[in-house]
C-alpha positions as a Python dict, from the first residue, in 0.01 Angstrom:
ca = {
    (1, 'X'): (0, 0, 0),
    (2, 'X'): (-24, 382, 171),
    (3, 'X'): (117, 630, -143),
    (4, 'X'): (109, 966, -153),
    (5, 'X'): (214, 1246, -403),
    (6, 'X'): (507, 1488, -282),
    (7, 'X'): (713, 1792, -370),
    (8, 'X'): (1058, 1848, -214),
    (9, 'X'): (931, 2076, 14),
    (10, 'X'): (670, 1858, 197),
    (11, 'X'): (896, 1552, 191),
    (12, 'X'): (956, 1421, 553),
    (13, 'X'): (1337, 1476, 686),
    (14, 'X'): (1321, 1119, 772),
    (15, 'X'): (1329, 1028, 341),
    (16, 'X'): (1588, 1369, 308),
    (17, 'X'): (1832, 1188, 556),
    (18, 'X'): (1799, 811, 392),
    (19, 'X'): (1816, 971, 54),
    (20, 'X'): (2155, 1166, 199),
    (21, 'X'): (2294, 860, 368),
    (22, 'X'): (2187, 602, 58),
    (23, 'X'): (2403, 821, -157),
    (24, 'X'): (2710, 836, 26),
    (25, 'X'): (2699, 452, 156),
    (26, 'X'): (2630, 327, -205),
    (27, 'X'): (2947, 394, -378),
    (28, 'X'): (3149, 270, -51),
    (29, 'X'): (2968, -22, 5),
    (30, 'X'): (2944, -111, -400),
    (31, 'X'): (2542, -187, -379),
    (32, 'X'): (2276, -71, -628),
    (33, 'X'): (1877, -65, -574),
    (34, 'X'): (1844, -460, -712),
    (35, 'X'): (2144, -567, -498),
    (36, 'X'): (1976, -413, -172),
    (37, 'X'): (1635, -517, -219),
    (38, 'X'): (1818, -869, -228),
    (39, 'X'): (1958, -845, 95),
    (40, 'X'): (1628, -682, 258),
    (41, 'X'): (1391, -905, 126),
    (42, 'X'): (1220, -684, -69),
    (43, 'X'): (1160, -539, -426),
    (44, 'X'): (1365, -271, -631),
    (45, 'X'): (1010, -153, -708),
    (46, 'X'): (928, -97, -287),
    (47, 'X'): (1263, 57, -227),
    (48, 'X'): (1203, 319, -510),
    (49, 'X'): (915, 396, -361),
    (50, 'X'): (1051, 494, -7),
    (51, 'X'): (1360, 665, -138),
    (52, 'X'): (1099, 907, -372),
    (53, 'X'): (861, 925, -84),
    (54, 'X'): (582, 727, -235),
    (55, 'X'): (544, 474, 46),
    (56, 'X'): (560, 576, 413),
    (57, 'X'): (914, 566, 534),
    (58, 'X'): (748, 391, 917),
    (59, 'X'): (978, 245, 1162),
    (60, 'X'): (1045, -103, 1063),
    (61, 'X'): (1132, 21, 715),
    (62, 'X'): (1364, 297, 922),
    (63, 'X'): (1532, 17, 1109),
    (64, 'X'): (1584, -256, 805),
    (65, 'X'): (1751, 25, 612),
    (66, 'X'): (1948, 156, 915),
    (67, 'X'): (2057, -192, 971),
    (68, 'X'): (2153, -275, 595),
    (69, 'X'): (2357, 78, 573),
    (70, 'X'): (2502, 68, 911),
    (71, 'X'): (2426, 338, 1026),
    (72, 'X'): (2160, 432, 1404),
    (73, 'X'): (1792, 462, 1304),
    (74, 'X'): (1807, 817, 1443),
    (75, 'X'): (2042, 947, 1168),
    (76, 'X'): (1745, 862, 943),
    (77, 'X'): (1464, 920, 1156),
    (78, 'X'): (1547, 1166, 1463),
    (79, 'X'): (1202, 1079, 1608),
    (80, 'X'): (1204, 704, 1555),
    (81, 'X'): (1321, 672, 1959),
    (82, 'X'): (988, 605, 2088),
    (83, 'X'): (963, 344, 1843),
    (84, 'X'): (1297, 141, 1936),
    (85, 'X'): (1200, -77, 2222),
    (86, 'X'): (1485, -286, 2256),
    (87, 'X'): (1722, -31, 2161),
    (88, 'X'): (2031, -62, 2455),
    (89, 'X'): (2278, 220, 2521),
    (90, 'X'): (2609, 54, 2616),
    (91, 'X'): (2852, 251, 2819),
    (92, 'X'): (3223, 296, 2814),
    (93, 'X'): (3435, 434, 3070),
    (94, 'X'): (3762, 325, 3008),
    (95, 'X'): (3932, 205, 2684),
    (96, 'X'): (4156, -99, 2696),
    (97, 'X'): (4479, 44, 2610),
    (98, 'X'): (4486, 344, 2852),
    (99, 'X'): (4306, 263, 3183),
    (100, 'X'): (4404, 589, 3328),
    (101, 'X'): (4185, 810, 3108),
    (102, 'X'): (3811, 793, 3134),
    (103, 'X'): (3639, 880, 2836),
    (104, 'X'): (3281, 938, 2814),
    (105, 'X'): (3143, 711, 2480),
    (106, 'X'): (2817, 559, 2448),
    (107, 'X'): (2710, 289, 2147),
    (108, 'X'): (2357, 221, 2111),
    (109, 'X'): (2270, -126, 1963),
    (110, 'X'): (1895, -175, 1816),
    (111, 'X'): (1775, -501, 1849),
    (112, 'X'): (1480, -603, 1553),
    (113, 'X'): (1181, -672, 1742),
    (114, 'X'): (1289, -1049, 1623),
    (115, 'X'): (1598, -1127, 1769),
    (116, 'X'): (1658, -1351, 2084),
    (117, 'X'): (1919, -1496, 2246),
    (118, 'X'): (2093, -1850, 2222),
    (119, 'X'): (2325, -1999, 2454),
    (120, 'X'): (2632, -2179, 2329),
    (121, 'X'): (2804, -2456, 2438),
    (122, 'X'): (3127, -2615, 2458),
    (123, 'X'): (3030, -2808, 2145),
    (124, 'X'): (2876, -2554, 1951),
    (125, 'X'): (3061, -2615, 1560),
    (126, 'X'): (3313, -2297, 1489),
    (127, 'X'): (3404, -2263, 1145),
    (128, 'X'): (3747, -2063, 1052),
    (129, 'X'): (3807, -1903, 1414),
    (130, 'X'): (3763, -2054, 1799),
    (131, 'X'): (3539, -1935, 2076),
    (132, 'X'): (3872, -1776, 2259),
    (133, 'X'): (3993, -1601, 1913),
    (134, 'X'): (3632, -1441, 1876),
    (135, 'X'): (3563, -1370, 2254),
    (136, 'X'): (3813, -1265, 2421),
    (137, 'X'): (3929, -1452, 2789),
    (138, 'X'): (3713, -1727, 2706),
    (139, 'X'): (3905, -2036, 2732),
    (140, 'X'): (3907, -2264, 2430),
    (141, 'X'): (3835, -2573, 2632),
    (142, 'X'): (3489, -2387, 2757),
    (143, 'X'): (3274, -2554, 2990),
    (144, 'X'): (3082, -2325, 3115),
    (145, 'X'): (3216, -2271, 3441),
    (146, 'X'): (3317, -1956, 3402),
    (147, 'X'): (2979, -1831, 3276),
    (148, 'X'): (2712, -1856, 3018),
    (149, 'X'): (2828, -1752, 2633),
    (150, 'X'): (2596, -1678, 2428),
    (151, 'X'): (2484, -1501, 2128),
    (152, 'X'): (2198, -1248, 2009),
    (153, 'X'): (2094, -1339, 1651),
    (154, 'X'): (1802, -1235, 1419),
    (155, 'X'): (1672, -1365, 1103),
    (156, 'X'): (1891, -1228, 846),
    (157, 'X'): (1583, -1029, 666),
    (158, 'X'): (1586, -822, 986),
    (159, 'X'): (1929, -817, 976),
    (160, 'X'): (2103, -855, 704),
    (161, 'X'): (2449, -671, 722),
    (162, 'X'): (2556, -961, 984),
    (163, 'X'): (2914, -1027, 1003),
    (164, 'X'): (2842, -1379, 1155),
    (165, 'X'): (2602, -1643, 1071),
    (166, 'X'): (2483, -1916, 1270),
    (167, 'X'): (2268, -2204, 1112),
    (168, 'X'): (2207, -2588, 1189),
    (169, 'X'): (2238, -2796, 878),
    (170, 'X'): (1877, -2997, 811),
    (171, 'X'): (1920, -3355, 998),
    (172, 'X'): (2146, -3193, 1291),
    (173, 'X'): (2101, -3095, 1624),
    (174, 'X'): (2478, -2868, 1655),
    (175, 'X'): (2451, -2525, 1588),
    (176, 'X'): (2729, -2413, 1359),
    (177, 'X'): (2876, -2052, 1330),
    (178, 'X'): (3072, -1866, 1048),
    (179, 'X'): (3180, -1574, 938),
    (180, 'X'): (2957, -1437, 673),
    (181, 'X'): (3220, -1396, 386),
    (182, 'X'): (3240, -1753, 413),
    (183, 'X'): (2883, -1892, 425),
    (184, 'X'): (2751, -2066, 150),
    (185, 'X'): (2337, -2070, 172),
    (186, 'X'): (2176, -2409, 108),
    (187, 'X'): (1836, -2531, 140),
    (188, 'X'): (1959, -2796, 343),
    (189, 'X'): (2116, -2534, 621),
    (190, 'X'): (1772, -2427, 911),
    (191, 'X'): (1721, -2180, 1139),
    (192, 'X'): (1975, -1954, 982),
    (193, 'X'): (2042, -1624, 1182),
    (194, 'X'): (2252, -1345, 1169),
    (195, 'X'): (2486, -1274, 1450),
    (196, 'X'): (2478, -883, 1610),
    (197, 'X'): (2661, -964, 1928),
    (198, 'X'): (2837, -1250, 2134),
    (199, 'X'): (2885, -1189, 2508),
    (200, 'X'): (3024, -1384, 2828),
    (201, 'X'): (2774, -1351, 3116),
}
């Protein structure tokens, strides 16, 4: 493990800003250093060490916290850009409920290194909603006629703030998908993913 003594004037802005943003997300979002190192996958002992600056704060560490507090890597790490490959700008020029203003908005979604895409299918297993209540203009008797639906997932240590899960119970071939409030882990659930977007294309 890379450690390294500090004083508050050497420390890196990128630690300053997570410091900042851990503070004000922790009392919102009712999490505690034991809590979060559950979520991430790692120790209380490894998250310690980034929030004092004892471990290197690199990018994948950047992007797992970013993720977990939601918040863009670049409010921690202004110079992480060159390390966000499949980071996508999405642009907006109109907004559904006024068509005859354009506004100018732009939301940037990073995608962990780890993610992938996975088509679904008129039989895919929907618990507590429908495809047409989650996606909009999507039919509820989809066939696929009127385009592919699919989803981009990511394990959930690389993503862990998911609001959807998606997971095949062991001995099936369906994948299912939930919202995360109610999934219940099991070791008989496999590839279990976290859901960051669904899209019609």
């Amino acid at each position: 493990m890379n450690t390294k003594r500090s004083t508050s004037d050497t420390t890196p802005i990128a630690v300053k800003n997570l410091r900042r943003i851990w503070e004000a997300k922790k009392s919102d979002m009712k999490f505690t250093q034991v809590t979060a190192a559950q979520e991430l996958g790692w120790s209380q002992g490894l998250i310690s060490h980034y929030l004092n600056n004892i471990t290197d704060l690199g990018p994948l560490a950047t992007i797992k916290f970013a993720n977990f507090l939601g918040v863009d890597p670049r409010d921690i790490d202004p110079e992480i850009v060159d390390d966000l490959p499949k980071t996508k700008g999405h642009h907006f020029k109109y907004i559904a409920n006024d068509m005859t203003k354009v506004i100018s908005k732009t939301i940037d979604i990073v995608y962990p290194e780890d993610s992938f895409m996975v088509e679904l299918t008129a039989d895919t297993i929907w618990k507590k909603t429908t495809i047409g209540q989650l996606v909009k203009g999507v039919p509820e008797n989809f066939s696929g006629t009127i385009g592919t639906l699919a989803a981009r997932v990511a394990p959930l240590k690389s993503y862990p703030k998911a609001k959807w899960i998606v997971y095949t119970p062991k001995g099936e071939k369906l994948l299912h998908i939930t919202p995360r409030s109610d999934y219940k882990p099991s070791k008989t659930h496999t590839k279990v993913f976290g859901v960051l977007l669904f899209a019609l294309l």
